[in-house]
N, C-alpha and C positions, 0 to 999 in steps of 0.2 A: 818408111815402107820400102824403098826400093832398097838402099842398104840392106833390110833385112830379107829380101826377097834373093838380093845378090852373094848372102851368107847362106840359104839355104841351095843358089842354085851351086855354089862353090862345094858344098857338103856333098850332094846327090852326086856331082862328079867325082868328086874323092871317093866317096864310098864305092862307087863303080870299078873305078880303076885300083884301088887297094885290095879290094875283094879276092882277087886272082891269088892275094899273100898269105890268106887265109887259109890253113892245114886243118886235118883234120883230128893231126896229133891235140891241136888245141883247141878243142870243141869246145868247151865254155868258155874263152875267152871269145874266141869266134861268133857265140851267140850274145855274149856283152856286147861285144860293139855292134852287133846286128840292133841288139835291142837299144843300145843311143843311138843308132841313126834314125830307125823306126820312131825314137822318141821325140827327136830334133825333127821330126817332118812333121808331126803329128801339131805339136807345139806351136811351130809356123805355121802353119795351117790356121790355127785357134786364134795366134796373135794377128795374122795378115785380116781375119776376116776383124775381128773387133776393132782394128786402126780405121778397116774402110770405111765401117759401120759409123765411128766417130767422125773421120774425115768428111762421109756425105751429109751427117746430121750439122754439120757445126759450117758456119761461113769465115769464121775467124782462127788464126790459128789458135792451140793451147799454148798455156802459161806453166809454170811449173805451179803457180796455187790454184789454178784452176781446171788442171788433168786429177782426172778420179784417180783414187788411189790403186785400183785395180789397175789399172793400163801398167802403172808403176810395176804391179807383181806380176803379171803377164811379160812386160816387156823383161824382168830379174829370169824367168819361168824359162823364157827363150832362149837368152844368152847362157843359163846354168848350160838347157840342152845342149845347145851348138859348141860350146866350151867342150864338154865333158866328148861331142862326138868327133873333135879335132883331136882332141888327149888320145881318143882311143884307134882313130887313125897313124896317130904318132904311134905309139905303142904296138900294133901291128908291124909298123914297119919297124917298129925297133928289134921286138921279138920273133918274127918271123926266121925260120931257119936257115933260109937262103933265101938272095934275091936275085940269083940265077932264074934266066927265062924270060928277064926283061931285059930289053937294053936302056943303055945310057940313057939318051935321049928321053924316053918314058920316065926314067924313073929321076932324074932332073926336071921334070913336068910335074911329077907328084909333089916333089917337094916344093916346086913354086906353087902349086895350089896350096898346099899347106903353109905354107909362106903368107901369101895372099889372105886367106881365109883365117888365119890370125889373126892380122894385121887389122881387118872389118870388124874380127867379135871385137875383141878388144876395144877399137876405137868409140863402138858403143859402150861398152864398159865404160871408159873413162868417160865418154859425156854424161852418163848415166848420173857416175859419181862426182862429178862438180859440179848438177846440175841439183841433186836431191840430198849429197852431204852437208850439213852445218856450215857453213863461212865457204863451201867449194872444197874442191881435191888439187885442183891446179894453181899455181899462178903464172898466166901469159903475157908475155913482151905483149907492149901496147902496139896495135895498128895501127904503121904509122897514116895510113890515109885516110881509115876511122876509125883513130882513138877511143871512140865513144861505141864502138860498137862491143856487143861482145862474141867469145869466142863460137866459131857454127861446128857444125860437123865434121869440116875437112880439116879446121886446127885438131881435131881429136884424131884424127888419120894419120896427119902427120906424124902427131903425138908416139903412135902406137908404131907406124911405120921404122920411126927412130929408135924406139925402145927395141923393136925385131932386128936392127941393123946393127944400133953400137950399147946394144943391151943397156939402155938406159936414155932419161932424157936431154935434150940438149940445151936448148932457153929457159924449158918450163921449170917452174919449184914446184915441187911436190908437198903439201900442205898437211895429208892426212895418214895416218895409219894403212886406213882400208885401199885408198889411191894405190899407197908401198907395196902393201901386199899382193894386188892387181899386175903391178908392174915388176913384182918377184916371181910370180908365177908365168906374165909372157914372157921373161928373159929366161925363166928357167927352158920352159917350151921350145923358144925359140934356138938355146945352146943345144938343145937336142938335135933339132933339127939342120942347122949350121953346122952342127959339128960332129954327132954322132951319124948321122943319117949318110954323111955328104963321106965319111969314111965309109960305109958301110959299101957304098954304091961304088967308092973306087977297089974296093980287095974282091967286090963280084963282077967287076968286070975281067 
């Protein structure tokens, strides 16, 4: 819940401060991404209250055989949104005509929130997927101080923080198709943003 909490409050700030990029030459595109952000809030919203609702009713955590299947599609439902309202964040600032009228500083901000706020979908992404694919998506170097345990939320962070950094992973093996795919799409994301975005910002200043 907090992760997902801390993906949506990354998004409302993105959306605020990218807004200003927004022309009127590209009205429909303008109102796409109005309408993923609206959809990613909306979303959150739906999934925050149904976690709490499980959280207060239940005294033990969930299992992956024992979480309804619904929580599965809510929680697929969410990360679609929030994916799709980070693309279209990216993509304003790709497209956008000029990014004159910001300075530096700001616009080095946006891009580490979009930085950031990759780095979180995704991480749920991958627990997602080696939590409910067939045999796992990952395979991770053992702990050495408990072997026995398995992987939590922050080996998924890492995970994704690494794949945002050196476009791919470091220890882990990648076990599944769907995993690949997950992890072609944040590198693709993330070369945009490393690299298209990070030009963009130096020939408008």
């Amino acid at each position: 819940m907090l992760v997902v909490l801390a993906v949506q409050a990354f998004d409302l700030v993105l959306d605020g401060r990218i807004d200003r990029f927004k022309t009127e030459d590209g009205r429909a595109f303008r109102d796409a991404a109005t309408l993923a952000a609206d959809g990613a809030t909306l979303v959150c919203l739906a999934v925050l209250i149904v976690l709490g609702v499980l959280v207060a009713r239940r005294r033990r955590p969930f299992t992956r055989d024992d979480t309804p299947g619904w929580v599965l599609a809510a929680m697929v439902a969410f990360l679609a949104a929030a994916s799709l309202n980070v693309l279209m964040n990216i993509a304003t600032l790709v497209v956008s005509p000029s990014l004159r009228g910001a300075s530096q500083p700001e616009l080095i901000g946006d891009l580490a929130l979009l930085y950031a706020s990759t780095t979180l979908v995704f991480s749920l992404w991958y627990q997602l997927a080696d939590v409910y694919l067939p045999g796992g998506a990952f395979e991770f170097p053992p702990n050495a101080a408990h072997p026995e345990q398995p992987p939590r939320w922050f080996d998924y962070l890492s995970l994704s923080f690494y794949t945002n950094s050196t476009f791919g992973p470091t220890l882990e093996s990648v076990k599944t198709r769907p995993a690949k795919a997950l992890m072609m799409l944040q590198t693709s994301l993330s070369l945009v943003v490393l690299v298209v975005l990070i030009a963009r910002i130096i020939r408008s200043v």
